[in-house]
C-alpha positions in Angstrom: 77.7 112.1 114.3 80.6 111.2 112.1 83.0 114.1 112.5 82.8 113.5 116.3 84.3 110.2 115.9 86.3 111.3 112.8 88.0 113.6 115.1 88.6 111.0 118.0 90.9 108.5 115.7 93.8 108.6 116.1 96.0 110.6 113.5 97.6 107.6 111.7 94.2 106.6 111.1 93.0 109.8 110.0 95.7 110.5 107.6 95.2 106.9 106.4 91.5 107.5 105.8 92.7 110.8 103.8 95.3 109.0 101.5 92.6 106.1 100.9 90.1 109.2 100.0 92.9 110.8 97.7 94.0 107.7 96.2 90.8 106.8 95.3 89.8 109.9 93.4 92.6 109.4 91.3 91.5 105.5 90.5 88.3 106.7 90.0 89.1 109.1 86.5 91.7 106.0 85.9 89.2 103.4 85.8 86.6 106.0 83.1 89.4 107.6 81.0 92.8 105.2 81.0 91.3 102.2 78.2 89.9 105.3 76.2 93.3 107.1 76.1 94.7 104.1 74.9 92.5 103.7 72.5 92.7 107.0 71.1 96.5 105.9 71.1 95.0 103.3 68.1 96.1 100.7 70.6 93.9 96.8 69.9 91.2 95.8 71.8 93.9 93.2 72.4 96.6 94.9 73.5 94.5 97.2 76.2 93.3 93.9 77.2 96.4 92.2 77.9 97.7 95.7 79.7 94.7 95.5 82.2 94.8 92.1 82.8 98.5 92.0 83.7 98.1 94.5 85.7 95.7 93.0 87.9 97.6 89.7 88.0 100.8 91.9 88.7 98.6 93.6 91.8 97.7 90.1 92.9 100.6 88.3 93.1 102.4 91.7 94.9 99.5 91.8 97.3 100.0 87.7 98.5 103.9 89.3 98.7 103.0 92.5 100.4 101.0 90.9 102.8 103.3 88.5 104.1 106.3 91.1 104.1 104.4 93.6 106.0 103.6 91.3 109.0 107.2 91.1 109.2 108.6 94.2 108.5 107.0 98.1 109.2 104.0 99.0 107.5 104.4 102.3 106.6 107.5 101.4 104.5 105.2 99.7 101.8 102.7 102.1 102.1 105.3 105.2 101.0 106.8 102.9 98.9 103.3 102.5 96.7 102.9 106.3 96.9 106.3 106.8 95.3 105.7 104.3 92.4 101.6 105.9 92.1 103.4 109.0 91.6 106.5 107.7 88.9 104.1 105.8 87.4 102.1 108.5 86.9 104.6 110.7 85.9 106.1 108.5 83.1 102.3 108.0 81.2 102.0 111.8 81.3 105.0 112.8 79.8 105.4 109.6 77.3 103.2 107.7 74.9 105.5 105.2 73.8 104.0 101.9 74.4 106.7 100.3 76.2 106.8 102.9 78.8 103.1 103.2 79.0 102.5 99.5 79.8 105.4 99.2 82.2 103.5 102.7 83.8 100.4 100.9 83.9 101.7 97.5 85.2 103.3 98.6 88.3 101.2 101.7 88.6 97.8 99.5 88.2 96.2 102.0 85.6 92.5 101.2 85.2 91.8 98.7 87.6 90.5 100.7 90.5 90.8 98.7 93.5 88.0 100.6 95.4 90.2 103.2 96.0 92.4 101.2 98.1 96.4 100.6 98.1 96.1 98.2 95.3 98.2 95.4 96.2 99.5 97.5 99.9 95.8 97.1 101.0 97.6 94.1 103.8 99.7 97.0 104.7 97.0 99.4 105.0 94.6 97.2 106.9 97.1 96.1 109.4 98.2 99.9 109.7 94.7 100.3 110.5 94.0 97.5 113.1 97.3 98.8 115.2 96.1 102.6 115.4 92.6 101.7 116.2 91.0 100.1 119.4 89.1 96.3 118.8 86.0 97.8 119.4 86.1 100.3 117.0 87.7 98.9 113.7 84.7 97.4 112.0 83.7 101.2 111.8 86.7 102.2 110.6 87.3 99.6 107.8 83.9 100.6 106.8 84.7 104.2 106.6 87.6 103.3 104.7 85.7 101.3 102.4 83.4 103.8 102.2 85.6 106.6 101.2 87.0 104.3 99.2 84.3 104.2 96.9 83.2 108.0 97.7 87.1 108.9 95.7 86.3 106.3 93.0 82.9 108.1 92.3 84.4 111.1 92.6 87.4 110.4 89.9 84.8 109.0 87.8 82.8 112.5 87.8 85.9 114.0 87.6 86.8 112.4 84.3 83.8 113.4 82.4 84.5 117.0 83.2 86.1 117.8 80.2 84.0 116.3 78.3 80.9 118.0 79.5 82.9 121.5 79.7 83.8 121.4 76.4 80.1 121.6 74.6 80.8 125.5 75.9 84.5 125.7 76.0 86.7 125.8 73.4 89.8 123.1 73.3 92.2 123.3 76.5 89.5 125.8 78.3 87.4 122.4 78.4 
């Protein structure tokens, strides 16, 4: 019943559902692992604190910003835009464990605050995307699907994470 209907949206909204799933997934092992990698870091209770909170304040005040901006400009511009800084930010807080760099990652990247697997702070973008592709009549399904793979990628991510944990009761080290 759903991949009929899957298959009828258009492709915007398809590919949109997919990025959402994607997203998600990665959110999900974000939201499990990211305070206990700082914490192995031997950063404060405090300090992973303050990280997560500004991050979600950061996402909230983009998001009123975002919002408002999309309606005016193209959506897809914010939405390519947030993929870009998902994937620097994620870049930098592999390759660096220097504090600095590692809360401005976290900050603009929103590191550990899942978001239901949405665009953070370009969910406006992504929900107005959503109501131009689709037909009135059928958008309530589609945010729902949305939501709903939403959270399918954040349980996903979450399994995800405790992969190498589980693998490595057999494994040895990096084969974990």
């Amino acid at each position: 019943m759903i991949l009929p209907f899957f298959a009828n949206l258009p492709p915007t909204t398809r590919r949109l559902l997919l990025m959402r799933t994607l997203r998600s997934i990665g959110q999900g092992a974000l939201v499990v692992d990211f305070a206990l990698y700082l914490h192995a870091l031997h950063w404060s209770g405090f300090a992973i604190g303050l990280v997560l909170s500004s991050s979600g304040l950061f996402g909230d005040g983009l998001s009123l910003l975002v919002g408002f901006s999309s309606d005016w400009l193209r959506r897809r511009p914010f939405l390519l835009f947030y993929e870009v800084i998902s994937l620097l930010t994620g870049v930098a807080a592999l390759l660096s464990e220097q504090p600095p760099i590692l809360t401005i990652a976290a900050i603009a990247g929103g590191f550990g605050r899942g978001a239901t697997g949405a665009a953070g702070p370009f969910s406006p973008a992504e929900q107005a995307w959503l109501a131009e592709a689709v037909p009135p009549d059928r958008r309530t399904w589609v945010y729902s699907l949305n939501t709903g793979m939403g959270f399918f990628g954040m349980g996903l991510g979450a399994l995800v994470a405790v992969l190498p944990d589980f693998w490595s009761r057999w494994l040895a080290g990096a084969q974990a």
